[in-house]
N, C-alpha and C positions, 0 to 999 in steps of 0.2 A: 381889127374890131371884132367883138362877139358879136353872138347872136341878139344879145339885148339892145345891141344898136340900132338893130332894127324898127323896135316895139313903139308907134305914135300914140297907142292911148292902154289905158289900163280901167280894169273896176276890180271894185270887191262887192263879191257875189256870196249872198247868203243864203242857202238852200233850207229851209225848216224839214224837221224829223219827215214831213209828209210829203214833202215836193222833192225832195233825196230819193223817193222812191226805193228803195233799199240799195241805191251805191253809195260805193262806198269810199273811200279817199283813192283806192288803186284806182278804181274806175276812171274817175277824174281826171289823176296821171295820166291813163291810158287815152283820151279824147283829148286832150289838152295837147299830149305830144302830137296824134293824128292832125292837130291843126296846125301847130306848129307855135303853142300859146307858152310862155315861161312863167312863172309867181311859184304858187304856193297854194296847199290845200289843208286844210284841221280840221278837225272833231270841236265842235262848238260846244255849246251850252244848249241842255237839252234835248240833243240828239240831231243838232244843227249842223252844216258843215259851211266853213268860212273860207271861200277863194278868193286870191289874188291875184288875177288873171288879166298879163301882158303883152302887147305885139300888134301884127296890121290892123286896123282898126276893123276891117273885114275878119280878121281871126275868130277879135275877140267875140264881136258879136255873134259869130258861130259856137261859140261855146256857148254862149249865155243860151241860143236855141236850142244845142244838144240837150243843154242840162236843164232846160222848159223853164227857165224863171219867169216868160214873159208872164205867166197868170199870176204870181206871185204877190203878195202885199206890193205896196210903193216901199220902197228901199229896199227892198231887196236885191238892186243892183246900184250901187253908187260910183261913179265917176272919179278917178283918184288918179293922182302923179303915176307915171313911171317911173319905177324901181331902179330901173337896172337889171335885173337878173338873166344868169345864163344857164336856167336852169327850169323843171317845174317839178316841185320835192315835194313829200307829206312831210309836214310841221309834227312836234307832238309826240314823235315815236323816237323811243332811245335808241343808238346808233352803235351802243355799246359800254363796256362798264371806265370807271373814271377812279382811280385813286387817288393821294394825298400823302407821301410816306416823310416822316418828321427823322431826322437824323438822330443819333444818337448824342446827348449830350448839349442837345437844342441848337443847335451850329449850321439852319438852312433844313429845306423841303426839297421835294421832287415830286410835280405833278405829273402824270399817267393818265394816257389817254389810250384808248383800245380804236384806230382804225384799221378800218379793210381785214379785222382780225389780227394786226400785227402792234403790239404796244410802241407810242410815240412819248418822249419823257421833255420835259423840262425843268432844270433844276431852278431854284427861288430863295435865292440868300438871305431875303427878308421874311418869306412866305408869303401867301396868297392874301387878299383883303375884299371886305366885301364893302368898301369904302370910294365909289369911284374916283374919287378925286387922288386915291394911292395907286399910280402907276409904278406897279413892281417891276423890277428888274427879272428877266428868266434867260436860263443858256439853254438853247438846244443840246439836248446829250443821247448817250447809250441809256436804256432804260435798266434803273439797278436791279437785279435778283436780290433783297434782303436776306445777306445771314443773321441768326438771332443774335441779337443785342447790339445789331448797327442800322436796324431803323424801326421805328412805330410806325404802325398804320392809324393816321391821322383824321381821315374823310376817305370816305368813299361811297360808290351809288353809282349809277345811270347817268347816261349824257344825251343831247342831241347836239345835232350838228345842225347847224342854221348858215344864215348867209345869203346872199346871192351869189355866189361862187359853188359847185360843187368840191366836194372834201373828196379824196384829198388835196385836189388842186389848189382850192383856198389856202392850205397849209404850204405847199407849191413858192406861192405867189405872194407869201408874206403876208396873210389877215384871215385869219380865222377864228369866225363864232358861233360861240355854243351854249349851252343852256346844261346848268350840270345842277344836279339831283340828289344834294348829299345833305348829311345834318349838320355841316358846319357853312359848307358852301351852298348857295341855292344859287337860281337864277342865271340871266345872261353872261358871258363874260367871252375875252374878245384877246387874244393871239397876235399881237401885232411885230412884225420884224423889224428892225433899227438898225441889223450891218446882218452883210452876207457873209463875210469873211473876216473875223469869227461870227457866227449865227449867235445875232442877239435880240433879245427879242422884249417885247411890255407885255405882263398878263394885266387885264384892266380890265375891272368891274362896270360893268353896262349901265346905266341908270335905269334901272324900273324900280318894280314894286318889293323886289327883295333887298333891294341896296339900302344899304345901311350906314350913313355919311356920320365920320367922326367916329366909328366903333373900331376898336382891337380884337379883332379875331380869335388873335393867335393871345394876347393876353389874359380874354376871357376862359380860353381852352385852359388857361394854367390850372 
């Protein structure tokens, strides 16, 4: 069992520009772990910061103390499920860059992902979608070096890495999601394993606000 087993209650906690008192997302991380609290911290709207803040019920309300909400407007702390998480991460910040490279001749993609600094690939016989209800098919593989005129760079941009799982573990452990930053791809998307042996995997578009149900990607791009 993790550490999220533990967690009986959770909140999210909304600090405004002024009651942040100038900390900042590390700071948070940094009292959060001292308590021994898991979630998650962002940069809000306006200069707000939004935690997610899970574990002994004693934890959490020591952080709500750390972090002074008690003067705070009413809502400023709400009451919400437990997550899960075995972790407490800033939200929000790129984790590293993301490509998209199109094969030559249109015959399949390979998506790139940059962790811990070392690129991680999956190839995508259909290509990627920003359709959630298209769960694509992906192989874990070698990450390709492109020689000229055996692939296009397709997408690319920044990622985050999301989850309740630390990355790379999450990838480990067969489910990992991320939030990628490109002009073809936006938004959430999600890594899931189907067989260990061969490593095969669903790239599946998240449902939020970037998803785009019933659209062609990749037919648009023609």
């Amino acid at each position: 069992m993790g550490a999220s087993s533990k967690a009986t209650g959770a909140a999210r906690i909304t600090l405004s520009a002024q009651a942040r008192a100038g900390r900042g997302p590390e700071d948070v991380v940094e009292i959060a772990s001292e308590l021994g609290v898991l979630g998650w911290v962002r940069e809000g709207e306006q200069g707000a910061l939004t935690i997610h803040a899970e574990g002994a019920d004693g934890a959490v309300a020591a952080l709500e103390e750390r972090l002074g909400v008690g003067g705070e407007p009413a809502g400023a702390v709400e009451r919400v499920k437990v997550e899960g998480h075995e972790q407490f991460a800033i939200r929000g910040v790129p984790a590293g860059p993301f490509r998209v490279l199109r094969r030559a001749g249109r015959s399949g993609f390979e998506l790139q992902l940059q962790v811990d600094g070392e690129p991680r690939a999956w190839t995508l016989p259909k290509g990627p979608s920003m359709d959630p209800a298209d769960k694509r098919m992906a192989f874990e593989a070698k990450p390709s070096k492109p020689e000229p005129g055996e692939f296009e760079l397709w997408d690319s941009g920044a990622y985050e890495q999301g989850g309740r799982v630390p990355w790379p573990e999450a990838i480990e452990r067969g489910h990992a999601v991320f939030v990628l930053h490109g002009e073809r791809l936006s938004g959430g998307f999600a890594l899931q394993r189907t067989s260990a042996k061969p490593p095969k995997w669903l790239l599946i578009k998240r449902r939020d606000e970037r998803a785009r149900p019933g659209s062609d990607v990749i037919a648009e791009s023609e």
